[in-house]
mmCIF file of the N, C-alpha and C atoms, coordinates in Angstrom:
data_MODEL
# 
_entry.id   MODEL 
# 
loop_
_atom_site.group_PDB 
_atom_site.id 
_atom_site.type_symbol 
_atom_site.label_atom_id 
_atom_site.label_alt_id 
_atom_site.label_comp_id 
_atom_site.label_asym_id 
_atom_site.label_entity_id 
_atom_site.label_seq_id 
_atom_site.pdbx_PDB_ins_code 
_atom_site.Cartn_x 
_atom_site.Cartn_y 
_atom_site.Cartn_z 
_atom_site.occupancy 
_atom_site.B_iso_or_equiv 
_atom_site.pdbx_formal_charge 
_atom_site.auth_seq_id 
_atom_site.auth_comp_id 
_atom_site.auth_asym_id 
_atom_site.auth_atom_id 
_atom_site.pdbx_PDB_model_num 
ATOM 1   N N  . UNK A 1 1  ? 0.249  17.675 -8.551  1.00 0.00 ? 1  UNK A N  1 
ATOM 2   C CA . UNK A 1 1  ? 0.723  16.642 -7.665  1.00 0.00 ? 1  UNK A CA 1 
ATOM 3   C C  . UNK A 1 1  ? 0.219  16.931 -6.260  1.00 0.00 ? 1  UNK A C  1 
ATOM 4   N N  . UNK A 1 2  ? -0.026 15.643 -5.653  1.00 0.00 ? 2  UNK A N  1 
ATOM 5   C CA . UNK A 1 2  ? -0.655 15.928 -4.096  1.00 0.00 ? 2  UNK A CA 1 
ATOM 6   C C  . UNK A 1 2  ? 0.530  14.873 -3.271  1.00 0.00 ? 2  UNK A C  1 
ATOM 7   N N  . UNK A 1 3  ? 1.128  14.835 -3.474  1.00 0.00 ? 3  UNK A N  1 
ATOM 8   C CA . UNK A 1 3  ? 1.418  14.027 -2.668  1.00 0.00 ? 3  UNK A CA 1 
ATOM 9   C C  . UNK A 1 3  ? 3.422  13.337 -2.421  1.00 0.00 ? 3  UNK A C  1 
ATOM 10  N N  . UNK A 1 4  ? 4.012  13.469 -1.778  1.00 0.00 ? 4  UNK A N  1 
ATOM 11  C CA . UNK A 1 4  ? 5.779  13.340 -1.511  1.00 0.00 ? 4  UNK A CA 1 
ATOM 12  C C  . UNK A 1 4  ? 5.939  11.982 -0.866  1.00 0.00 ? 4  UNK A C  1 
ATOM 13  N N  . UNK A 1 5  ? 6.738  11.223 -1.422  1.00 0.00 ? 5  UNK A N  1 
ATOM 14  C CA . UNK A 1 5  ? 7.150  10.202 -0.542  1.00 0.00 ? 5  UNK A CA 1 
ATOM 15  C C  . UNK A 1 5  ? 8.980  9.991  -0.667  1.00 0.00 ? 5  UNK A C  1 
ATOM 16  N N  . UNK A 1 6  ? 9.560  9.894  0.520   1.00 0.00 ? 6  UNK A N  1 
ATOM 17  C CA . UNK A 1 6  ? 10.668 9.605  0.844   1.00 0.00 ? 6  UNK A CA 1 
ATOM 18  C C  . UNK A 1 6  ? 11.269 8.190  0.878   1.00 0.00 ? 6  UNK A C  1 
ATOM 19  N N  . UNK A 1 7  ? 12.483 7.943  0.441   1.00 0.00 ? 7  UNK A N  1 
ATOM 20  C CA . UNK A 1 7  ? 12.880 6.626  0.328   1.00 0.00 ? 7  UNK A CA 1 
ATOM 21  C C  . UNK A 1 7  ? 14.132 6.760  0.824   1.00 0.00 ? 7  UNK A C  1 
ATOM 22  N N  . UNK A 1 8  ? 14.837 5.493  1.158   1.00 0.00 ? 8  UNK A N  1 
ATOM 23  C CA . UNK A 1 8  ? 16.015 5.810  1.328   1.00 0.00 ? 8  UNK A CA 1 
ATOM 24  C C  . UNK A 1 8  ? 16.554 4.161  0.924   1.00 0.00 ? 8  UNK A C  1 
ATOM 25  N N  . UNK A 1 9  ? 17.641 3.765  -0.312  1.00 0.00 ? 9  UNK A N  1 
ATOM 26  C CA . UNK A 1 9  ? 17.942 2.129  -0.398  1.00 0.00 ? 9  UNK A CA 1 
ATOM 27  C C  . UNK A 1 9  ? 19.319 1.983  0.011   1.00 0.00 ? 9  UNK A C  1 
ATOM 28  N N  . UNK A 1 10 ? 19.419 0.968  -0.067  1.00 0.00 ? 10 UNK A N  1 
ATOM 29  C CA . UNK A 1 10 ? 20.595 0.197  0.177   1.00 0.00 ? 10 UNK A CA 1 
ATOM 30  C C  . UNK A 1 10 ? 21.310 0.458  -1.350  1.00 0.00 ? 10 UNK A C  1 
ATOM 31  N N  . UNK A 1 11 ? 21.152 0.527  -2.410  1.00 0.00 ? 11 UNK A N  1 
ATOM 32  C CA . UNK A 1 11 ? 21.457 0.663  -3.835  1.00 0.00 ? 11 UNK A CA 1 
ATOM 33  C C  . UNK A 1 11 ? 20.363 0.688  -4.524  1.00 0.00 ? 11 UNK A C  1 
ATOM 34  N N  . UNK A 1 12 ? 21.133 1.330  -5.838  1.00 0.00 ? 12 UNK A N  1 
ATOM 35  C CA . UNK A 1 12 ? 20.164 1.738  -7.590  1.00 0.00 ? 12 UNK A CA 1 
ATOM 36  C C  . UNK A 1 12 ? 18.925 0.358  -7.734  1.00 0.00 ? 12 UNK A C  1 
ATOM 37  N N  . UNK A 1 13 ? 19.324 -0.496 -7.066  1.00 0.00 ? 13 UNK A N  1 
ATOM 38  C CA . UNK A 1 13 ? 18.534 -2.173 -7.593  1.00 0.00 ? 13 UNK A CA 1 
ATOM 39  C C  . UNK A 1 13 ? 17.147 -1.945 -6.599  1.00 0.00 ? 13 UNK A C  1 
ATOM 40  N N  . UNK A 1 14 ? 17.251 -1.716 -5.757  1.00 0.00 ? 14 UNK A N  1 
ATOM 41  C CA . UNK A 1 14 ? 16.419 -1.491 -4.742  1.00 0.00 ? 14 UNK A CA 1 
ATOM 42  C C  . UNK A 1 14 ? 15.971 -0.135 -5.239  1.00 0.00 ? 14 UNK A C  1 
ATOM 43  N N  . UNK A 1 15 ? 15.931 0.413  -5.544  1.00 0.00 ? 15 UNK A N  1 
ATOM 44  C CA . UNK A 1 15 ? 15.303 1.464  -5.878  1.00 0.00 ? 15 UNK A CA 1 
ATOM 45  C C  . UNK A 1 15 ? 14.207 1.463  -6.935  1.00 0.00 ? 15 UNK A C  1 
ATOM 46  N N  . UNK A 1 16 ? 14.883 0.597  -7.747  1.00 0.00 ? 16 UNK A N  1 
ATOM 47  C CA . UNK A 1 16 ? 14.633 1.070  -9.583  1.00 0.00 ? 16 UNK A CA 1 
ATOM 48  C C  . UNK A 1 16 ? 13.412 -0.591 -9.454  1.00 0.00 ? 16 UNK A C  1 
ATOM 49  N N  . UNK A 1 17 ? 13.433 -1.478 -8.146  1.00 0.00 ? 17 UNK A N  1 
ATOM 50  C CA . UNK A 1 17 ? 12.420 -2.064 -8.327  1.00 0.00 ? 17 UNK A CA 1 
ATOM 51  C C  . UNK A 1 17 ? 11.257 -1.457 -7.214  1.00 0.00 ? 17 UNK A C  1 
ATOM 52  N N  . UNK A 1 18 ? 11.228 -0.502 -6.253  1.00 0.00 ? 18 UNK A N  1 
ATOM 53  C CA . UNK A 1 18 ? 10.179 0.385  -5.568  1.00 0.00 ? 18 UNK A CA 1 
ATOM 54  C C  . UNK A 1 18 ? 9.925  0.834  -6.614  1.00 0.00 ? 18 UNK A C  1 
ATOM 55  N N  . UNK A 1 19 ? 10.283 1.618  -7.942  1.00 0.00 ? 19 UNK A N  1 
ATOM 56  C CA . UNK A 1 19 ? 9.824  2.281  -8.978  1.00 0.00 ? 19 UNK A CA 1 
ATOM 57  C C  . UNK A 1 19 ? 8.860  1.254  -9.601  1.00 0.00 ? 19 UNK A C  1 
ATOM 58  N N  . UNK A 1 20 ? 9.510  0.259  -10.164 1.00 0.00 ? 20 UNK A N  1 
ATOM 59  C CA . UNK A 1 20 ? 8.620  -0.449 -11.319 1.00 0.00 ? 20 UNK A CA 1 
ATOM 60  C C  . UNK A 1 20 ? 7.443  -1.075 -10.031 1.00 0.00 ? 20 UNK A C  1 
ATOM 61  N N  . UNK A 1 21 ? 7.454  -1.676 -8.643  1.00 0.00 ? 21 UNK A N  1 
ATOM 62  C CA . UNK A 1 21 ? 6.747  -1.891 -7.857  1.00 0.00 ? 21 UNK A CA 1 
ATOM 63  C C  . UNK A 1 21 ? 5.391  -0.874 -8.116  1.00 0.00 ? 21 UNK A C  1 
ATOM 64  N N  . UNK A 1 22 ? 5.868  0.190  -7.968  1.00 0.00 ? 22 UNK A N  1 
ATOM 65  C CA . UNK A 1 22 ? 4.917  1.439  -7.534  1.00 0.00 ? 22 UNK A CA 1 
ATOM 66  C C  . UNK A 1 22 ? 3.791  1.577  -9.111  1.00 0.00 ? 22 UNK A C  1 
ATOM 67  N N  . UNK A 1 23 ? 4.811  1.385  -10.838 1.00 0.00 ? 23 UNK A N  1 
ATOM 68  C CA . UNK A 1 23 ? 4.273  1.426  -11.528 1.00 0.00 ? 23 UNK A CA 1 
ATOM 69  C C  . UNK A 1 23 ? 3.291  0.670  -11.938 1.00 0.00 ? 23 UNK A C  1 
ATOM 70  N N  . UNK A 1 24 ? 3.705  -0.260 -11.176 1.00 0.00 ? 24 UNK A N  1 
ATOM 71  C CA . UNK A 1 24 ? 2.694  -1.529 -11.923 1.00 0.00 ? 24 UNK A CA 1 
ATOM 72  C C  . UNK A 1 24 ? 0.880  -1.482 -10.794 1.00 0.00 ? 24 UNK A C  1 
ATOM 73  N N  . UNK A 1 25 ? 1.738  -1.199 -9.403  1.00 0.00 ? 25 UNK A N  1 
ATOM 74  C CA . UNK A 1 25 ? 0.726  -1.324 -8.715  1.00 0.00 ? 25 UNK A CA 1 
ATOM 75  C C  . UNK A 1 25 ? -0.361 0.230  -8.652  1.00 0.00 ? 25 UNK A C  1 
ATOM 76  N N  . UNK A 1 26 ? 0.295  1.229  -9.091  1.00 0.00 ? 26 UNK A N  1 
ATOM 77  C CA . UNK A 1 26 ? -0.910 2.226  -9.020  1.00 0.00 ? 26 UNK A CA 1 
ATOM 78  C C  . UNK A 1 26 ? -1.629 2.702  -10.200 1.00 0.00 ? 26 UNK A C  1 
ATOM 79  N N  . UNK A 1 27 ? -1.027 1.951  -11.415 1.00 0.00 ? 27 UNK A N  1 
ATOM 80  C CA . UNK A 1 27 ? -1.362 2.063  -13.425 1.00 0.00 ? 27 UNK A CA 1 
ATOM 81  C C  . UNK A 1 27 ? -3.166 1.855  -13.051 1.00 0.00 ? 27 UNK A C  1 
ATOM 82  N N  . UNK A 1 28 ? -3.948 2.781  -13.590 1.00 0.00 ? 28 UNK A N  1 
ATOM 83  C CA . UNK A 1 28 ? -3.367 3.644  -14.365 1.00 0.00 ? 28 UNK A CA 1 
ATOM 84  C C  . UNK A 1 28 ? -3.516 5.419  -13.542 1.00 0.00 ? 28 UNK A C  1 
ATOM 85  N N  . UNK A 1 29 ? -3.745 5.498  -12.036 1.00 0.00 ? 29 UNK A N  1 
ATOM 86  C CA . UNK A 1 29 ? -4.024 6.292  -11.900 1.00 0.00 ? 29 UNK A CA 1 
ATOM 87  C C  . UNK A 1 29 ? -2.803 7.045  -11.775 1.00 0.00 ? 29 UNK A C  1 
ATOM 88  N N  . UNK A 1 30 ? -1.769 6.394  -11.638 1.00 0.00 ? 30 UNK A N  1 
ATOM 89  C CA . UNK A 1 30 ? -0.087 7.497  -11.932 1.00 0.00 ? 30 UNK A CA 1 
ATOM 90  C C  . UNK A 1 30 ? 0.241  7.886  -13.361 1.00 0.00 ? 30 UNK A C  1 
ATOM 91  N N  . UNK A 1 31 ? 0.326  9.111  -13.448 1.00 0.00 ? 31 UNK A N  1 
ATOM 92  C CA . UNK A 1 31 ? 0.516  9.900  -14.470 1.00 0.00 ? 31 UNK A CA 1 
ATOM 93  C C  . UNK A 1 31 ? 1.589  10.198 -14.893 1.00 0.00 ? 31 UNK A C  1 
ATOM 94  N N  . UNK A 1 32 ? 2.406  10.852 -13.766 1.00 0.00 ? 32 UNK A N  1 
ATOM 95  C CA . UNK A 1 32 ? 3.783  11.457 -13.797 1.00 0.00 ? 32 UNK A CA 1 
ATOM 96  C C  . UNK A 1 32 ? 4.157  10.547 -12.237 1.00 0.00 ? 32 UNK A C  1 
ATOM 97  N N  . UNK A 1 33 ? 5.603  10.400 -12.397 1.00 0.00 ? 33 UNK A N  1 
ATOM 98  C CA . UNK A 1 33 ? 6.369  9.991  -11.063 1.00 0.00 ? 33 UNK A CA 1 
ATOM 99  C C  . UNK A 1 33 ? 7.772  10.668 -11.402 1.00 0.00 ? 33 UNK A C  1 
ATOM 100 N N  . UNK A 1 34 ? 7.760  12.140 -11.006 1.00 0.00 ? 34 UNK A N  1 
ATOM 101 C CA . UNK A 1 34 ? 8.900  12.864 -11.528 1.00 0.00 ? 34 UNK A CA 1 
ATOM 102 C C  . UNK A 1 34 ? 10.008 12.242 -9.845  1.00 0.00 ? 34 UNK A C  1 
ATOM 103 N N  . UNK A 1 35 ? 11.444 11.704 -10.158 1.00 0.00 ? 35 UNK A N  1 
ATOM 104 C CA . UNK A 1 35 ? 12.036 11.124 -9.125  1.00 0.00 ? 35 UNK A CA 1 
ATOM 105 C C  . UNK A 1 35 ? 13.756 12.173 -9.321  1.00 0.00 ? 35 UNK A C  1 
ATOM 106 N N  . UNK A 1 36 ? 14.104 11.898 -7.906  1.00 0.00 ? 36 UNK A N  1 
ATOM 107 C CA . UNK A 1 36 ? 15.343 12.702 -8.048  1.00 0.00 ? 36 UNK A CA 1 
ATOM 108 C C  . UNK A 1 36 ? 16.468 11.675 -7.157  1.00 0.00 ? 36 UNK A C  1 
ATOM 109 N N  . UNK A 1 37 ? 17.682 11.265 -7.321  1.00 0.00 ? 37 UNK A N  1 
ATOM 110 C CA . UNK A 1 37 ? 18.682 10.717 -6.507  1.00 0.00 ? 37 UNK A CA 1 
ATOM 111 C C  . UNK A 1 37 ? 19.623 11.475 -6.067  1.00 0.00 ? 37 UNK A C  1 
ATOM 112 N N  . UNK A 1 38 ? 19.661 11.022 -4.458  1.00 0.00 ? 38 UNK A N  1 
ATOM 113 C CA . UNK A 1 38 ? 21.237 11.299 -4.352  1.00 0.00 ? 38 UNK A CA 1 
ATOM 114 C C  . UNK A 1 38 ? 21.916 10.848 -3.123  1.00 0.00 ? 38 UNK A C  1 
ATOM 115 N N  . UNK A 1 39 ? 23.396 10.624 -2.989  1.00 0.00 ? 39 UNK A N  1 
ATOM 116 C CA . UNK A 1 39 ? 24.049 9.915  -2.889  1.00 0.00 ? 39 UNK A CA 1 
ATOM 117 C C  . UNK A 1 39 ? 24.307 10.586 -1.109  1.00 0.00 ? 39 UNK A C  1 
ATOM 118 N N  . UNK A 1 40 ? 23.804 9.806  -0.336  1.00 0.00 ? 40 UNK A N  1 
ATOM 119 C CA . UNK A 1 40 ? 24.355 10.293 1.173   1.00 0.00 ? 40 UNK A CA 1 
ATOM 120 C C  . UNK A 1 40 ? 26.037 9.868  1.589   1.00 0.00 ? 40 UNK A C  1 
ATOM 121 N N  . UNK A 1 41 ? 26.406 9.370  0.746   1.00 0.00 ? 41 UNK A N  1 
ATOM 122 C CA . UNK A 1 41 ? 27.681 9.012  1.318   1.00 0.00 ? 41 UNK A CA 1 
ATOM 123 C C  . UNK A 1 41 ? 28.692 9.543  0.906   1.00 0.00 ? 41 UNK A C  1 
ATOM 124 N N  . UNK A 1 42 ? 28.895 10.619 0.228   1.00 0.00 ? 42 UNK A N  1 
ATOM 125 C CA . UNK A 1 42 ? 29.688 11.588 -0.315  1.00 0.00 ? 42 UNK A CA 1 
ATOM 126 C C  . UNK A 1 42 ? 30.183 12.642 0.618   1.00 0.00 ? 42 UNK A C  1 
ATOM 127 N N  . UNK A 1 43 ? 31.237 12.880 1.044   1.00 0.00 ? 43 UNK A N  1 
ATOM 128 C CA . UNK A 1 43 ? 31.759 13.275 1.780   1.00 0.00 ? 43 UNK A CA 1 
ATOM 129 C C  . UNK A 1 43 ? 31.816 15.060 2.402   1.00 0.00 ? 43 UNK A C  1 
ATOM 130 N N  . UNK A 1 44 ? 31.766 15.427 1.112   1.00 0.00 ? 44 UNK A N  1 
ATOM 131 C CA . UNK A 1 44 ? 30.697 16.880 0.932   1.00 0.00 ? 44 UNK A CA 1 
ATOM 132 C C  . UNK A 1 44 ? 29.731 17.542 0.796   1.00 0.00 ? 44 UNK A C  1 
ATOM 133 N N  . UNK A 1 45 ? 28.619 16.425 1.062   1.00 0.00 ? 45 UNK A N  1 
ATOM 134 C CA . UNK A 1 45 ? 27.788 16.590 1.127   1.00 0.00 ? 45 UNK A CA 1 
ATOM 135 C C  . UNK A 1 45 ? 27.039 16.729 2.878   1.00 0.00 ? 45 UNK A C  1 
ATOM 136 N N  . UNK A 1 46 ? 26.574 17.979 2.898   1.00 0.00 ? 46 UNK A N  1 
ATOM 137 C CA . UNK A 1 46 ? 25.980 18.521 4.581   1.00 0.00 ? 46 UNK A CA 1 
ATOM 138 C C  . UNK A 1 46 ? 24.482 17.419 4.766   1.00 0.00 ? 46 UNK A C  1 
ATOM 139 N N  . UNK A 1 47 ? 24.414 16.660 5.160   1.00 0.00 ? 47 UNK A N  1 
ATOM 140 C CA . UNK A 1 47 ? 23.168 16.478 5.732   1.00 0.00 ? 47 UNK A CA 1 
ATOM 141 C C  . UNK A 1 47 ? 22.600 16.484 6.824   1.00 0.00 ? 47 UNK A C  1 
ATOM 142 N N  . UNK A 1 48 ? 21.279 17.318 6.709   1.00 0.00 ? 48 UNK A N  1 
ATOM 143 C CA . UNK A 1 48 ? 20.735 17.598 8.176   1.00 0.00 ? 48 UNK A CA 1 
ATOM 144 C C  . UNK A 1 48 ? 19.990 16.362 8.665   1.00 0.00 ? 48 UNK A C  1 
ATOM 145 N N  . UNK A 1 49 ? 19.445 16.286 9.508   1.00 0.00 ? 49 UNK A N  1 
ATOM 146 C CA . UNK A 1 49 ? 18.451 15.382 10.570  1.00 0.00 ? 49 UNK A CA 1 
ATOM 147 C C  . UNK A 1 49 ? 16.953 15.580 9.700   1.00 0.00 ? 49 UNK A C  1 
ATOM 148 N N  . UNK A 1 50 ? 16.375 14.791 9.751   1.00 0.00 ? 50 UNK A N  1 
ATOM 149 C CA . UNK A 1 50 ? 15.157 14.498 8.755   1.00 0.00 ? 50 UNK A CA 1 
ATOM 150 C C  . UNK A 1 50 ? 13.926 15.356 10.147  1.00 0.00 ? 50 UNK A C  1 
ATOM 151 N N  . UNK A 1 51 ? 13.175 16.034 9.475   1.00 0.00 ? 51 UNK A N  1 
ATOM 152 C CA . UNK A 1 51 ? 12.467 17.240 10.306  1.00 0.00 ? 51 UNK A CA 1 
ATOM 153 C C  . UNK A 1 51 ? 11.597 17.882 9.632   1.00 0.00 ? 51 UNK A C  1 
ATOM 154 N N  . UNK A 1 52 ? 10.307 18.074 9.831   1.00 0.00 ? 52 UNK A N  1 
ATOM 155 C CA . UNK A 1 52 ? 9.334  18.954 8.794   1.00 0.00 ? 52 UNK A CA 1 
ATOM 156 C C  . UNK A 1 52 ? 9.438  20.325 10.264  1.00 0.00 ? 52 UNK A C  1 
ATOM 157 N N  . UNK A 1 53 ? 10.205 20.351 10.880  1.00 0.00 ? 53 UNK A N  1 
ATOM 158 C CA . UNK A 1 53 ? 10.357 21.434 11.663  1.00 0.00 ? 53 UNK A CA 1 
ATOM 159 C C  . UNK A 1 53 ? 10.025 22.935 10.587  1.00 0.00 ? 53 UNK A C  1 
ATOM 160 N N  . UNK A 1 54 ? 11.195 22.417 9.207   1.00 0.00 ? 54 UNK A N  1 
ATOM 161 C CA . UNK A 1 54 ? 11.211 23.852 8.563   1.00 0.00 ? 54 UNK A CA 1 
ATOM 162 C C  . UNK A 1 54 ? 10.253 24.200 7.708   1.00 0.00 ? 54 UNK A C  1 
ATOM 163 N N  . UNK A 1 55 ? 9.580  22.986 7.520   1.00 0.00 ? 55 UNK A N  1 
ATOM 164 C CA . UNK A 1 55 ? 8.012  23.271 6.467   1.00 0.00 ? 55 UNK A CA 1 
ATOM 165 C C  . UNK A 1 55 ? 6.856  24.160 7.959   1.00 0.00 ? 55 UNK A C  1 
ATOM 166 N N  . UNK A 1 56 ? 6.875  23.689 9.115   1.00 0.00 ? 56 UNK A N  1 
ATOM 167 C CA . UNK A 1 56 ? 5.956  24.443 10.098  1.00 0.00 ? 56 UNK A CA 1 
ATOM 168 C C  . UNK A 1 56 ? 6.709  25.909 10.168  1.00 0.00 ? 56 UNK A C  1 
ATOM 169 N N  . UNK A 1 57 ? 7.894  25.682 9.969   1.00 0.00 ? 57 UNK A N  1 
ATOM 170 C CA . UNK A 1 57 ? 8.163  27.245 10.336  1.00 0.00 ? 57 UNK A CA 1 
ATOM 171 C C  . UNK A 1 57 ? 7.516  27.872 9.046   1.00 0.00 ? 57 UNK A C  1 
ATOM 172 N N  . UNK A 1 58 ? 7.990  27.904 7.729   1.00 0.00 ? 58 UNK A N  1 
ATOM 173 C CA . UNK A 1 58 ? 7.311  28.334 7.117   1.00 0.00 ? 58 UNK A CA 1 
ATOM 174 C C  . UNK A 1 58 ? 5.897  28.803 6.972   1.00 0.00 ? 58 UNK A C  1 
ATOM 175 N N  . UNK A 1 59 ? 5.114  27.583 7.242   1.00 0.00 ? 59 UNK A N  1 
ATOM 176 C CA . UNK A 1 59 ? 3.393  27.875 7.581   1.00 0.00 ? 59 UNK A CA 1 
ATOM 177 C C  . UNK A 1 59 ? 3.027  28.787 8.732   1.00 0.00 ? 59 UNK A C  1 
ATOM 178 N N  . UNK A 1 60 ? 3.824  28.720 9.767   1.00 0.00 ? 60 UNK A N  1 
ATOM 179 C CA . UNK A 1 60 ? 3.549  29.798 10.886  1.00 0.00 ? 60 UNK A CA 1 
ATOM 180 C C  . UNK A 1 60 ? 3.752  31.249 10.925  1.00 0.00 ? 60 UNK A C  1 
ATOM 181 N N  . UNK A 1 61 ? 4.766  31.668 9.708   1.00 0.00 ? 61 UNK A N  1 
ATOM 182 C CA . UNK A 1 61 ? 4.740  32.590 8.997   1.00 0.00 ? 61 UNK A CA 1 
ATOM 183 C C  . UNK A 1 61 ? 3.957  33.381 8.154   1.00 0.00 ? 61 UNK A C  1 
# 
C-alpha cells in the first residue's frame, strides 16, 4: 500500500457510498481497500487535534 486517506461523515450512509464511489471509480487498479470505523462521539473516547506533528517527530529521529 502507498497511500492513507482520511474521512470523516455525517453517518454509516455517507460513508458506505465514498466506499462504493471510490470502488467503482478506481476498478480495476484497487486491489485491497482495507477500512477501519470509529465513532467520535463517544464519550470516552480521548481525541487529539488532527497533526502529522507526531509522524515528523518520528522521522527526525
Amino acid at each position: 500500500m502507498d497511500a492513507i486517506m482520511i474521512s470523516v461523515h455525517k453517518n454509516y450512509a455517507c460513508f458506505s457510498r465514498l466506499m462504493d464511489r471510490l470502488r467503482l471509480d478506481w476498478q480495476p487498479d484497487l486491489k485491497e481497500m482495507p477500512t477501519f470505523i470509529i465513532s467520535a462521539s463517544r464519550p470516552e473516547l480521548i481525541v487529539k487535534p488532527f497533526s502529522l506533528k507526531y509522524i515528523a517527530e518520528l522521522y527526525e529521529k
